[in-house]
BALOBA-1460 file (C-alpha; in Angstrom, 3 decimals):
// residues 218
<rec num="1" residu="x" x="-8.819" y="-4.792" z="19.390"/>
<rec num="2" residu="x" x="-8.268" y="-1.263" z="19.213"/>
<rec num="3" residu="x" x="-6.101" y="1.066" z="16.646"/>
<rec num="4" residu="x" x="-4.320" y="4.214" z="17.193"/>
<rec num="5" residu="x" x="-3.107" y="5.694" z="14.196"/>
<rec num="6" residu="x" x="-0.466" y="9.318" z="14.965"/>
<rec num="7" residu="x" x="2.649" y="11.032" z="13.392"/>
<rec num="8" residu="x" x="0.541" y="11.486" z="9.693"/>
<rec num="9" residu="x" x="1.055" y="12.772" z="7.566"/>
<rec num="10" residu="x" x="4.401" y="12.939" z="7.551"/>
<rec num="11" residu="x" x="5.749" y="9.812" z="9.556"/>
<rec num="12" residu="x" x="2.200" y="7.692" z="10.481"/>
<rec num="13" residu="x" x="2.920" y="4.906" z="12.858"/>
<rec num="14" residu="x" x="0.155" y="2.277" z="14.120"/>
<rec num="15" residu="x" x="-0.713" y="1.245" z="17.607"/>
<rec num="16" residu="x" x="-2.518" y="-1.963" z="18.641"/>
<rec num="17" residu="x" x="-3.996" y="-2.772" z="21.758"/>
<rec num="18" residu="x" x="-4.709" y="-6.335" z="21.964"/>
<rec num="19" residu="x" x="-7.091" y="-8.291" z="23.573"/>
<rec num="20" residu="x" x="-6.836" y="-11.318" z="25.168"/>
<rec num="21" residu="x" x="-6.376" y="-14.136" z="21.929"/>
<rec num="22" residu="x" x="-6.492" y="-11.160" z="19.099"/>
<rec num="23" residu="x" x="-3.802" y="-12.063" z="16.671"/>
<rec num="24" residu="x" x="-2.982" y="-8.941" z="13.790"/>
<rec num="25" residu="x" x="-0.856" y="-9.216" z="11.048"/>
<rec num="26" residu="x" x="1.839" y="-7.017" z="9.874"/>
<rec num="27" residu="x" x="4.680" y="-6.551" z="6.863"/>
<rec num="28" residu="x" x="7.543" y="-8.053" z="7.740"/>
<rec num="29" residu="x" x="10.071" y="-5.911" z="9.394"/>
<rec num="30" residu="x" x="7.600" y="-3.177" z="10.332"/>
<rec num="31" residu="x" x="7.377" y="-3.929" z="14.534"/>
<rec num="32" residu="x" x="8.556" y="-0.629" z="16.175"/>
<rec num="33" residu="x" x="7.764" y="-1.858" z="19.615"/>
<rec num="34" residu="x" x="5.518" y="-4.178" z="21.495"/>
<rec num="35" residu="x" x="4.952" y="-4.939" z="25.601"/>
<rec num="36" residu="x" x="5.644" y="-8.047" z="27.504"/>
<rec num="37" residu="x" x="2.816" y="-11.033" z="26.707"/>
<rec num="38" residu="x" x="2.758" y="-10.192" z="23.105"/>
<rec num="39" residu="x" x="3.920" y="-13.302" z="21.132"/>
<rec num="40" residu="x" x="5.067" y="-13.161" z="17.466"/>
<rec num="41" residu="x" x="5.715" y="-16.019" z="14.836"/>
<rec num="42" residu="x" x="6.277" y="-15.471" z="11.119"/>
<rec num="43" residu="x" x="3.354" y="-16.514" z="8.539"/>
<rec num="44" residu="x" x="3.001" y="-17.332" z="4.943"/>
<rec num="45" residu="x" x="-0.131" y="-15.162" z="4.473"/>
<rec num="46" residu="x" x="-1.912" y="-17.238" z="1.877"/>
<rec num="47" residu="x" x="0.614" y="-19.994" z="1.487"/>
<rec num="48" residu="x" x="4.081" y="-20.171" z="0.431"/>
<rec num="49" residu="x" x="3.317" y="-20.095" z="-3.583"/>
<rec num="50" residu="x" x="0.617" y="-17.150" z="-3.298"/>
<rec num="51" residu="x" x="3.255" y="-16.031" z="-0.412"/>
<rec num="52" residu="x" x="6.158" y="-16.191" z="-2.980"/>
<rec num="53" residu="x" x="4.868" y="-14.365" z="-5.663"/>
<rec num="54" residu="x" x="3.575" y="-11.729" z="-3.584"/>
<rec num="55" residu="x" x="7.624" y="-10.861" z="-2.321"/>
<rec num="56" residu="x" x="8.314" y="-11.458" z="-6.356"/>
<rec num="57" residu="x" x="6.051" y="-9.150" z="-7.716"/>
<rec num="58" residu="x" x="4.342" y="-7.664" z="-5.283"/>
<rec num="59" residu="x" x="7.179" y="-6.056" z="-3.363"/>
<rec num="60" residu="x" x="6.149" y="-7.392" z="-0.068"/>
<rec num="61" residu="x" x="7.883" y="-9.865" z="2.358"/>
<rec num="62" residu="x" x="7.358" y="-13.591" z="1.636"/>
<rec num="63" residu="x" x="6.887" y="-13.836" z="5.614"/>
<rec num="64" residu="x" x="4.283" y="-11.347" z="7.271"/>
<rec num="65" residu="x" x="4.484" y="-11.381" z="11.325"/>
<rec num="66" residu="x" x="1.825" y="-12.310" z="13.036"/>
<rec num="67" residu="x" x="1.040" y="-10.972" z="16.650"/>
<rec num="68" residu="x" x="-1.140" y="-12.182" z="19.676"/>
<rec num="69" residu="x" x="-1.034" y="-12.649" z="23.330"/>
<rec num="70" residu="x" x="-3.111" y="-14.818" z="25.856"/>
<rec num="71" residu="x" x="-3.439" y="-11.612" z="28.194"/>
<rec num="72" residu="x" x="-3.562" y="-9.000" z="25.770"/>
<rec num="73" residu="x" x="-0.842" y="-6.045" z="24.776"/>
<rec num="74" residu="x" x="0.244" y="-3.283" z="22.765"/>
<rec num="75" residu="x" x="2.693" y="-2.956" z="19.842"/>
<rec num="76" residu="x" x="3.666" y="-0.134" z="17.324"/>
<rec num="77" residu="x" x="4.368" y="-0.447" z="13.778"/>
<rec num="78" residu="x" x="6.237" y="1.586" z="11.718"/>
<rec num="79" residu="x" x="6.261" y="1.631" z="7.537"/>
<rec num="80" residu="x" x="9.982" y="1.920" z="5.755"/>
<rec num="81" residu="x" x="9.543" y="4.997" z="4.182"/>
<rec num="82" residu="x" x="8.385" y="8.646" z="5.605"/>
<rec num="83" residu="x" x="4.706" y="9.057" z="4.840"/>
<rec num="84" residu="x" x="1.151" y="9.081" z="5.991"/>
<rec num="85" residu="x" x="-0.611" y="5.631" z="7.577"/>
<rec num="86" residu="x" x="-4.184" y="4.961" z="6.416"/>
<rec num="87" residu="x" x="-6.898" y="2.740" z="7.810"/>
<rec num="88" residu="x" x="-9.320" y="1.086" z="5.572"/>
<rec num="89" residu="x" x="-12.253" y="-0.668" z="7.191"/>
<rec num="90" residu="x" x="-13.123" y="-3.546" z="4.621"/>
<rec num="91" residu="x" x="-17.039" y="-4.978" z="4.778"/>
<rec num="92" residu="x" x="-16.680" y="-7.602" z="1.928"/>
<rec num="93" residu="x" x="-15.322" y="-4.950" z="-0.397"/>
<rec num="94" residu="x" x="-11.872" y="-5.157" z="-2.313"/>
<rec num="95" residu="x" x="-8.824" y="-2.366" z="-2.712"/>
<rec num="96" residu="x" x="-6.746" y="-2.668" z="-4.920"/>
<rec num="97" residu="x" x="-2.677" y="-1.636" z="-3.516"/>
<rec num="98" residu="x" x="0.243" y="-0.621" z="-5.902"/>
<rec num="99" residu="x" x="3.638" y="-2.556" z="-4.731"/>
<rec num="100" residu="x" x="5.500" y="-1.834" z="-1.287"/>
<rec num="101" residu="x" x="1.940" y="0.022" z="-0.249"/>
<rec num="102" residu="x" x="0.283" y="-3.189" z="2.222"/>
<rec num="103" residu="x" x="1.414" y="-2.417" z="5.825"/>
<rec num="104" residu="x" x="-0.758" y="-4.755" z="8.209"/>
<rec num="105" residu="x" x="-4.580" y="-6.467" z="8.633"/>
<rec num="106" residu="x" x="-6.093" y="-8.096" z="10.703"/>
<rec num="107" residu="x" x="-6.998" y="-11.432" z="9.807"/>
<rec num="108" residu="x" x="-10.419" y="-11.279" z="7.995"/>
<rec num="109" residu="x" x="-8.192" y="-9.772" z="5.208"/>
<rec num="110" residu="x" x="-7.011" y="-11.623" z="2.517"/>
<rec num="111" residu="x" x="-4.304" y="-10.672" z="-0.140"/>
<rec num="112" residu="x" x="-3.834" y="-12.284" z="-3.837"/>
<rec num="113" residu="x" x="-1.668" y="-11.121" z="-6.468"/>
<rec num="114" residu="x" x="-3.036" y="-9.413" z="-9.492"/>
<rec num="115" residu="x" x="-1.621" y="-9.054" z="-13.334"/>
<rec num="116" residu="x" x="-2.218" y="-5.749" z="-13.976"/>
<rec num="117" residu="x" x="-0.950" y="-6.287" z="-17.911"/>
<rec num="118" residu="x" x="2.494" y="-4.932" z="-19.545"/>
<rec num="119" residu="x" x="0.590" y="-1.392" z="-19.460"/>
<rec num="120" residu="x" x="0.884" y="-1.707" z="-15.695"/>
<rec num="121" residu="x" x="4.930" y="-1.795" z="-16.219"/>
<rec num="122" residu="x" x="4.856" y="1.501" z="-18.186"/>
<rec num="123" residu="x" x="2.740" y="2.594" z="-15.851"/>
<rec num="124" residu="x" x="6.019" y="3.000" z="-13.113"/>
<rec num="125" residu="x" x="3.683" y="1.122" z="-10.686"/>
<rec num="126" residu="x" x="5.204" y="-2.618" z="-11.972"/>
<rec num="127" residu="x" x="3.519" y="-5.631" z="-14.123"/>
<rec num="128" residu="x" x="1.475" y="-6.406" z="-10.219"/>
<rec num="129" residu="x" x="-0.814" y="-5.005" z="-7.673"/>
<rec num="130" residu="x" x="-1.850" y="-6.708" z="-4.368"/>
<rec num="131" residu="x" x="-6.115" y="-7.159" z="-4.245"/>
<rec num="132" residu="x" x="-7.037" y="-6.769" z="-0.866"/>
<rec num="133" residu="x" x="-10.604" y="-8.218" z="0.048"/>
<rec num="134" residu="x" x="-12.332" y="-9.660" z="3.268"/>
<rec num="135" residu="x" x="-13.792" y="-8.264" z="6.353"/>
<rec num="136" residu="x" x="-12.348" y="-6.577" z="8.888"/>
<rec num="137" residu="x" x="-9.247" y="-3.344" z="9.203"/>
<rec num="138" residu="x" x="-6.935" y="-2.987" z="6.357"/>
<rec num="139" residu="x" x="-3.682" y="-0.509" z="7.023"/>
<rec num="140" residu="x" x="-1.474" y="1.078" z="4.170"/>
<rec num="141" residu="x" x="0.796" y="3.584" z="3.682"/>
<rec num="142" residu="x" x="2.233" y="5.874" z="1.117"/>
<rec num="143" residu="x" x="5.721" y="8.196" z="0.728"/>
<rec num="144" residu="x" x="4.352" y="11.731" z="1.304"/>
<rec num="145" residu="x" x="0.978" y="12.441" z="1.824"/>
<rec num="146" residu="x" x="-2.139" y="10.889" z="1.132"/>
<rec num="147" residu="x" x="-4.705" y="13.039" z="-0.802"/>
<rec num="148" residu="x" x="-8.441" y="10.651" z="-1.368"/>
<rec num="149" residu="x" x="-10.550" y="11.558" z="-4.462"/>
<rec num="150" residu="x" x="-13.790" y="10.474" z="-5.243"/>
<rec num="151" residu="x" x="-14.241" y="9.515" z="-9.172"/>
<rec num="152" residu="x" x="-17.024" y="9.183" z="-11.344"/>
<rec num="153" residu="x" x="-15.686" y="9.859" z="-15.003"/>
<rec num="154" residu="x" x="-11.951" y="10.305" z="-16.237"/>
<rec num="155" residu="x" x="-9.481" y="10.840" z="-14.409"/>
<rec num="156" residu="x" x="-5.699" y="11.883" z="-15.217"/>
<rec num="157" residu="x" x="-2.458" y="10.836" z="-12.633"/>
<rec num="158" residu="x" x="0.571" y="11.230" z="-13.340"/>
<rec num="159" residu="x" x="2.257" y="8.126" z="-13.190"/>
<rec num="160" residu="x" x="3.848" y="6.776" z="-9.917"/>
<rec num="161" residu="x" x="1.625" y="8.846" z="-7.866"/>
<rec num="162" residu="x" x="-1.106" y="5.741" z="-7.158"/>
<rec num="163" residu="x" x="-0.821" y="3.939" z="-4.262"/>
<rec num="164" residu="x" x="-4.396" y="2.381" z="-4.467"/>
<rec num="165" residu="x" x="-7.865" y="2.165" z="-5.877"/>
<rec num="166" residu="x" x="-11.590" y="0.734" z="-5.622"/>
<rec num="167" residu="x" x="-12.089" y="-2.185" z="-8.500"/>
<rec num="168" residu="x" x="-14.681" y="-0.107" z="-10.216"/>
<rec num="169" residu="x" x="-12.030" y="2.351" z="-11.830"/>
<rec num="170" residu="x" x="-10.241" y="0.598" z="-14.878"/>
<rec num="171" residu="x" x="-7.016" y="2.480" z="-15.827"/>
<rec num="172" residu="x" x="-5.471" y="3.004" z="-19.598"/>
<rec num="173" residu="x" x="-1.542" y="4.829" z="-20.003"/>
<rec num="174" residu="x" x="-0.778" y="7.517" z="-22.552"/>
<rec num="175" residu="x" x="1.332" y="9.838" z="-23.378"/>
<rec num="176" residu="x" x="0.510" y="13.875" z="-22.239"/>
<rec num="177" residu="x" x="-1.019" y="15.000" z="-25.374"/>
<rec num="178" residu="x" x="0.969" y="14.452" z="-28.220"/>
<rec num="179" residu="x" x="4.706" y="12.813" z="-29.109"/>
<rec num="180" residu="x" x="6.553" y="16.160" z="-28.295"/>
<rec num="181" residu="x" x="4.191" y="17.546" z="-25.248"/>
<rec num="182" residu="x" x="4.874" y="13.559" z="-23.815"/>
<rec num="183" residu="x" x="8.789" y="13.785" z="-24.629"/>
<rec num="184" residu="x" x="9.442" y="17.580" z="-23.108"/>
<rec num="185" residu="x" x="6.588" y="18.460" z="-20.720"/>
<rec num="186" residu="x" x="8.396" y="16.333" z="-17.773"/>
<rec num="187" residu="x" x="5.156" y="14.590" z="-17.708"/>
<rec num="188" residu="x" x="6.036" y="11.661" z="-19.820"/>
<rec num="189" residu="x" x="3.266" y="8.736" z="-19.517"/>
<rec num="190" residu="x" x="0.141" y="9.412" z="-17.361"/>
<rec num="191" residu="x" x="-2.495" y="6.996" z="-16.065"/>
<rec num="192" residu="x" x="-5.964" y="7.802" z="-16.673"/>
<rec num="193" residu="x" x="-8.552" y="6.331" z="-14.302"/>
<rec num="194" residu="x" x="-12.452" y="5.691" z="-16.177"/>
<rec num="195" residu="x" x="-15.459" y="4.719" z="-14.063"/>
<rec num="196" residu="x" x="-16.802" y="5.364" z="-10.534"/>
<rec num="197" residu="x" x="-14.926" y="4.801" z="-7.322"/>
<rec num="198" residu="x" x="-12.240" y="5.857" z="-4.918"/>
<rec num="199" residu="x" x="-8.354" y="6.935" z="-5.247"/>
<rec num="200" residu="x" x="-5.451" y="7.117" z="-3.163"/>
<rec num="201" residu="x" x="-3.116" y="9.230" z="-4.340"/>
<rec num="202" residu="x" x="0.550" y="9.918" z="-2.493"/>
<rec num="203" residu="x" x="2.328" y="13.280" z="-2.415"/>
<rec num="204" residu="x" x="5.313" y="12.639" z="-3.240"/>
<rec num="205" residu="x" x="7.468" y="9.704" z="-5.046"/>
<rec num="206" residu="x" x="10.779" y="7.689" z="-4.507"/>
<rec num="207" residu="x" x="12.001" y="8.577" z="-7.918"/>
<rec num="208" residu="x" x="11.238" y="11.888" z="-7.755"/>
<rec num="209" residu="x" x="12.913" y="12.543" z="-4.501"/>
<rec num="210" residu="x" x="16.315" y="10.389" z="-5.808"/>
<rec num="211" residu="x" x="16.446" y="12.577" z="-8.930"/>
<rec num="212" residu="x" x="16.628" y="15.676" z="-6.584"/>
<rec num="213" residu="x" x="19.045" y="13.984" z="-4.495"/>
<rec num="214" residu="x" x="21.427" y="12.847" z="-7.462"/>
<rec num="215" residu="x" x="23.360" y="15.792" z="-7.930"/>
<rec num="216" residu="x" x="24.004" y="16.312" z="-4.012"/>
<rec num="217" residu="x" x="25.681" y="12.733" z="-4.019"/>
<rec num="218" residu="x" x="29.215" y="12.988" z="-4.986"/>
């Protein structure tokens, strides 16, 4: 099986080549193409309850597609919103994704919901994340960018700006210095990241794009 990743950062689209009895997985409502041969039937990744709870709190379909042929193929995928496409090669690690963020694996992968705590809802990421653990290619995607940072120590996000992170940074929220600099800075509530591991952080965000548009809509 063979990946082709193009269009980043701005709108990243996958390729597959298939082999003949590969199968791949992929977010429901993300096929942009795919040649003759290739078969597709939707899948409960997981189950239907781990399945369900994933589209209730996760922000991901309930059904994931899942693609093979007998002969081999190609398709293209395409994530909802403009951004950048990453691939993740997973060798019995875990990632940990913020909602809407999964995109497609291939079938070593495995996906189970995670509480991340009421912080996580103050957070602006939601009260769940997706753990993503296994062997084999993970893809995700962000809106804007991706920028990758390497963390040993603290480290400060502004909030909505996560899209994932390695399980050996633990997160706390709180405010940007004190009451006043948290209520007038424009900062508001920041995440900050403790510990030693990797962070993918996304250039841009949905809310701060609609706030920019809101005045333009009449």
């Amino acid at each position: 099986m063979d990946f082709q990743v193009d269009g980043n950062p701005d709108y990243g689209r996958l390729s597959v080549r298939l082999g003949p009895g590969d199968t791949f997985i992929a977010e429901g409502g993300s096929m942009a193409w795919m040649g003759p041969g290739i078969d597709v039937r939707a899948r409960l990744m997981g189950g239907f309850l781990r399945a369900l709870v994933r589209k209730l709190t996760g922000g991901e379909s309930l059904f994931v597609g899942e693609y093979g042929s007998e002969r081999g193929g190609e398709a293209a995928f395409s994530p909802s919103r403009p951004g950048m496409v990453v691939q993740r090669a997973m060798r019995g690690d875990s990632i940990i994704l913020t909602a809407g963020s999964f995109m497609a694996c291939t079938p070593g992968i495995d996906l189970r919901t995670m509480f991340g705590g009421l912080r996580s809802l103050f957070s602006g990421e939601g009260l769940f994340f997706i753990e993503c653990s296994g062997n084999g290619e993970l893809f995700f995607n962000s809106f804007g960018s991706i920028i990758e940072k390497d963390i040993d120590g603290s480290f400060i996000v502004d909030t909505s700006h996560v899209v994932a992170w390695e399980p050996g940074l633990s997160y706390s929220i709180r405010g940007m210095g004190g009451l006043k600099s948290t209520l007038l800075s424009g900062e508001g509530l920041v995440m900050e990241f403790s510990g030693a591991g990797k962070i993918y952080l996304q250039t841009r965000t949905m809310g701060g794009i609609a706030s920019w548009l809101t005045p333009f809509v009449r």
